[in-house]
C-alpha positions in Angstrom: 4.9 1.7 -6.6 6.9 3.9 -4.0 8.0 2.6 -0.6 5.3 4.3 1.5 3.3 2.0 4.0 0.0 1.8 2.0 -2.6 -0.2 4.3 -4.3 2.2 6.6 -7.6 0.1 8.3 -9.2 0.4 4.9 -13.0 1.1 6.9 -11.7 3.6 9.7 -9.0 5.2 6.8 -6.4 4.9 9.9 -2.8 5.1 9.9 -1.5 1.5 10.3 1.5 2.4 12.0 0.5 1.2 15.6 1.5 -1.7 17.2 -1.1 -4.3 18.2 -2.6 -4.5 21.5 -5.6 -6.2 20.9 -5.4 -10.1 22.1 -5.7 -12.8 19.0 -9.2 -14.0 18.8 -9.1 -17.7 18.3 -7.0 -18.4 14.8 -8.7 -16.1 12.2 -6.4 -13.1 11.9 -3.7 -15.7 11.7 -5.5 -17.7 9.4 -8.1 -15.8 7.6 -8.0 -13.3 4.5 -9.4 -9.9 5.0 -7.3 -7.5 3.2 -5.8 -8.1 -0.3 -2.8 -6.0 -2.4 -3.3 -7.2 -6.0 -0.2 -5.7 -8.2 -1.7 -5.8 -11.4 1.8 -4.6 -13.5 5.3 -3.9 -13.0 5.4 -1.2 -15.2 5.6 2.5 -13.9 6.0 5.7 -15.6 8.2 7.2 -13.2 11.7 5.6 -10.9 11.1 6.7 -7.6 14.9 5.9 -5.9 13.0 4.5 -2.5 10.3 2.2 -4.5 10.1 -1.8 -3.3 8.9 -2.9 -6.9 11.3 -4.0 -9.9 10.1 -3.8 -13.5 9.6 -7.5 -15.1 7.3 -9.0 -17.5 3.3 -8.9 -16.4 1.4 -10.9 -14.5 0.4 -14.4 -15.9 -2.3 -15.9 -13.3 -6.0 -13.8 -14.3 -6.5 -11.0 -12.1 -10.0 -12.1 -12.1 -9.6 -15.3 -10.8 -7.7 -13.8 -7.9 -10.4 -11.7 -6.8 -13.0 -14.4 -7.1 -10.8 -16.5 -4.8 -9.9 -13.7 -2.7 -13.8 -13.1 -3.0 -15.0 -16.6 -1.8 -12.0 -16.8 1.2 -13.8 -13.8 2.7 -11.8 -11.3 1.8 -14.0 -7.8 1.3 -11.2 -5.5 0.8 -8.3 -4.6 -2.2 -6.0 -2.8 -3.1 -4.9 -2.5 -6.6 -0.7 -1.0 -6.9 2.1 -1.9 -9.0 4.4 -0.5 -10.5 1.8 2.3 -11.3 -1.4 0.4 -11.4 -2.9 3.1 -14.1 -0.3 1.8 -16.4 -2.7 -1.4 -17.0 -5.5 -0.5 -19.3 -7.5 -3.3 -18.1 -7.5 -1.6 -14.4 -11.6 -0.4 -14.7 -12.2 -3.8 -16.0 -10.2 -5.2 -12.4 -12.0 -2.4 -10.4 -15.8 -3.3 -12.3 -15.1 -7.1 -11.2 -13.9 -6.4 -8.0 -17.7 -4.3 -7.3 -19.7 -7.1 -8.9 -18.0 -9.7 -6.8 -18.9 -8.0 -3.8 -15.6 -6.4 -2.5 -16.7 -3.2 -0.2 -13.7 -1.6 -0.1 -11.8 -0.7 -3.3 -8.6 1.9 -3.5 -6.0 2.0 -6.2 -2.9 3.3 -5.0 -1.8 5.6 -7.9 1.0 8.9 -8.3 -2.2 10.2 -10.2 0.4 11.2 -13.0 -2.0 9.5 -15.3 -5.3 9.8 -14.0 -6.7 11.8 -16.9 -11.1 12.9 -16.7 -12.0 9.9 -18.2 -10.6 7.6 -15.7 -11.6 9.8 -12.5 -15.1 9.5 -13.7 -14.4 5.7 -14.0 -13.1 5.9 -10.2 -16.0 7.9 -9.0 -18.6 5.8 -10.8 -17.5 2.5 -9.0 -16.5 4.1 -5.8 -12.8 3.6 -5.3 -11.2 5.0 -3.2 -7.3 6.7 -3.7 -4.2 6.7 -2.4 -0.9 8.6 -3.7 2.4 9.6 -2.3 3.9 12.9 -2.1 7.2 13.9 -1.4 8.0 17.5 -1.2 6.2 20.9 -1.3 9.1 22.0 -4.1 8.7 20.6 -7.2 12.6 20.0 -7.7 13.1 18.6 -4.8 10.0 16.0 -5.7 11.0 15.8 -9.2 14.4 14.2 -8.2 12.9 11.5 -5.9 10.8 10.4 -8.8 13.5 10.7 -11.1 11.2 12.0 -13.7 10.8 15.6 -14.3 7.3 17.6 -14.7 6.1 14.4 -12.0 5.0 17.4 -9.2 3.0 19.3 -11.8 1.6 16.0 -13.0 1.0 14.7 -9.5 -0.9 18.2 -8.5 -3.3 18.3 -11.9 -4.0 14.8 -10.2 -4.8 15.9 -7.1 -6.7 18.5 -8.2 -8.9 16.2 -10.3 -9.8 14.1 -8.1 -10.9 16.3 -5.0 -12.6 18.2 -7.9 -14.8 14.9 -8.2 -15.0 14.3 -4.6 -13.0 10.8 -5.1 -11.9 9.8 -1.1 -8.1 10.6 -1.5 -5.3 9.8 1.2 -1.7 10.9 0.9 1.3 9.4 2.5 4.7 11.7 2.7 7.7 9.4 3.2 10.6 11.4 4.6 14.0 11.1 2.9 17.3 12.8 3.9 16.3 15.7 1.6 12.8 16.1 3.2 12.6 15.2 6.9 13.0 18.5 8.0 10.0 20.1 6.2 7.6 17.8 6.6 5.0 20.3 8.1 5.4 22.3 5.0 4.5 19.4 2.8 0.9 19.0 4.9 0.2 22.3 4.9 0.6 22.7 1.2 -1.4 19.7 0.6 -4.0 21.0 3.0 -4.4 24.4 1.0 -4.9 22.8 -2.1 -7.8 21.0 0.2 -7.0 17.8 0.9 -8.4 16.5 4.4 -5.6 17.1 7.4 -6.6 13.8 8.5 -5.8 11.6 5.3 -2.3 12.5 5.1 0.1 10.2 7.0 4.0 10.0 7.2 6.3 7.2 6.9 9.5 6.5 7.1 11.6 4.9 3.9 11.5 1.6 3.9 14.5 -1.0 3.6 12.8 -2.9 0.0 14.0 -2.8 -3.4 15.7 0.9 -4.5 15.3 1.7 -0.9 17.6 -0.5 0.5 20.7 2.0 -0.2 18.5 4.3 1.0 18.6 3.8 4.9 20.6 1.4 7.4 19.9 -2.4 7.7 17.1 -3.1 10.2 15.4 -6.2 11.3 12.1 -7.3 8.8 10.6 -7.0 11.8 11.3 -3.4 12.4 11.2 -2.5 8.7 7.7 -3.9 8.7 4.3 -2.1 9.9 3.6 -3.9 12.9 0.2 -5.1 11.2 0.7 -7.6 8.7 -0.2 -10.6 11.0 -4.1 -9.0 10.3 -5.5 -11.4 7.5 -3.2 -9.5 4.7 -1.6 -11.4 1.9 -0.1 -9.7 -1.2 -0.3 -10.9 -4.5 2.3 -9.8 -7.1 2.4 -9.6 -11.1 4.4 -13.2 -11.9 1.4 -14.9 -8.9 4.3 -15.2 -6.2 2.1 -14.3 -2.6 3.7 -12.7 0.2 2.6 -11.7 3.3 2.8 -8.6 3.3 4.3 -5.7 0.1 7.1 -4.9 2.0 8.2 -8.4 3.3 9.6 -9.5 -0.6 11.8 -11.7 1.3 9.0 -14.1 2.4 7.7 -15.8 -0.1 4.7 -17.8 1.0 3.6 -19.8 -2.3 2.8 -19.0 -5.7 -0.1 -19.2 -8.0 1.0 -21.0 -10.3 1.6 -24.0 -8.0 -0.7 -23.6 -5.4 -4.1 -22.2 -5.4 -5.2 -19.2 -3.1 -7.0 -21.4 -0.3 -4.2 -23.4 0.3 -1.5 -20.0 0.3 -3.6 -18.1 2.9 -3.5 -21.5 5.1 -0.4 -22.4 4.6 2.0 -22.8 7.5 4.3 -20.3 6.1 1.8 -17.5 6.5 0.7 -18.5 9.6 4.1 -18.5 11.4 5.3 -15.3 9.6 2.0 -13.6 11.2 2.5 -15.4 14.5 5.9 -14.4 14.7 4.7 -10.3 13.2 2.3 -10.4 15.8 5.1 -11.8 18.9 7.1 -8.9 18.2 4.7 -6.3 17.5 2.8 -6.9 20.8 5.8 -6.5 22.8 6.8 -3.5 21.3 3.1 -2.6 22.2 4.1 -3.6 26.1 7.2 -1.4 26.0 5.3 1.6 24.8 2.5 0.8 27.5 5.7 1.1 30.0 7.4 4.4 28.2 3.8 6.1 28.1 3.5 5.9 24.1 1.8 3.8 22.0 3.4 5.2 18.4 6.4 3.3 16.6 8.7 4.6 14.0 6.7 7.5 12.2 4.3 9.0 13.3 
């Protein structure tokens, strides 16, 4: 799983990258559960130098019992990532409960290096929706951010599958060093091959796991989205929850000890969305003042 910000609204398919300047209704967004990242493996076929995730043994806790409890706290969305999340064969099998349960928003976030027909029928059949990450319109210059080479001609057949089946797609470009200055290029090449201008988004690299020697020490405030106080919780392979992907550093319970009612109540969540939700309103006031709502990419 590469270090992209991966949680657009999942219904509007917006860029999540804007502060908040909405007032808190009552306690729910800082109590509820609306929005769930279920990593379903560690493993991952390629070793993308920015990516958040480590490789380590898989998940314990049943994926299906997450979802069921995710299910019956209210929760209507997920994401399933990993590691590469195709890498589990038991992903349809996630996605088929996930349907049946009554989740109405499903998306894998996937490099697509390993979406073969098969699969994309699988995605198409239970309506998931995609998300991948794409670095560069040159296929060395991709091939060495993934570490892997033949990834970019991988990644394309991907594409191409997909918007061949009409699968909802959405592409995030994070911008490196050796790509911020031809970032344009990168969207108009994925435009041509015909995905929509409006699903692609840009991020910045962010500060978690291999991309920590990657760019300069920030706050976990200013690393984050600016979102994460919004009912999120993230559930990783070994059943450790954190609020939010990106925030690894926050641990806020683990299955194995605790059950998921209890996590998303807990007064560690609570406070680290409280105090997400402090900093990313004033940021919201200071825009207001400068004229400009939009923080770090755009």
């Amino acid at each position: 799983m590469v270090g992209a910000c991966v949680t657009w609204s999942a219904r509007a398919g917006k860029n999540c990258q804007k502060p908040a300047k909405q007032a808190i209704r009552g306690d729910q967004p800082l109590e509820g559960l609306d929005f769930l990242w279920l990593e379903i493996t560690p493993g991952c076929n390629l070793h993308c130098r920015h990516c958040y995730t480590e490789s380590s043994p898989l998940l314990k806790n049943p994926k299906e019992e997450v979802l069921a409890d995710a299910y019956r706290a209210g929760c209507r969305q997920v994401q399933f990532i990993g590691g590469e999340p195709t890498y589990n064969t038991r992903l349809v099998q996630y996605i088929a409960t996930a349907r049946k349960l009554g989740y109405t928003f499903i998306e894998v976030y996937t490099n697509l290096t390993l979406v073969s027909e098969r699969l994309a029928n699988e995605f198409r059949t239970y309506g998931v929706h995609l998300a991948t990450s794409f670095y560069s319109s040159r296929k060395e210059i991709h091939d060495s951010i993934t570490g892997v080479k033949g990834s970019f001609e991988k990644t394309l057949k991907g594409i191409q599958c997909v918007l061949r089946k009409k699968i909802p797609l959405r592409v995030g470009i994070t911008a490196m060093e050796t790509t911020k200055n031809e970032m344009r290029d990168c969207i108009d090449f994925l435009v041509g091959m015909g995905v929509d201008r409006s699903r692609i988004a840009s991020d910045h690299t962010r500060r978690v796991g291999r991309g920590e020697g990657l760019v300069e020490l920030r706050s976990l405030e200013e690393t984050l989205c600016g979102h994460c106080w919004e009912g999120k919780l993230a559930v990783s392979w070994d059943g450790t929850c954190y609020p939010c992907i990106f925030a690894r550093e926050v641990m806020v319970g683990n299955l194995a000890r605790s059950n998921l009612n209890e996590i998303f109540r807990s007064a560690e969540l609570r406070q680290f969305r409280k105090r997400t939700f402090d900093y990313s309103s004033n940021v919201a006031r200071t825009a207001a003042g400068q004229g400009s709502w939009s923080r770090g990419s755009p």
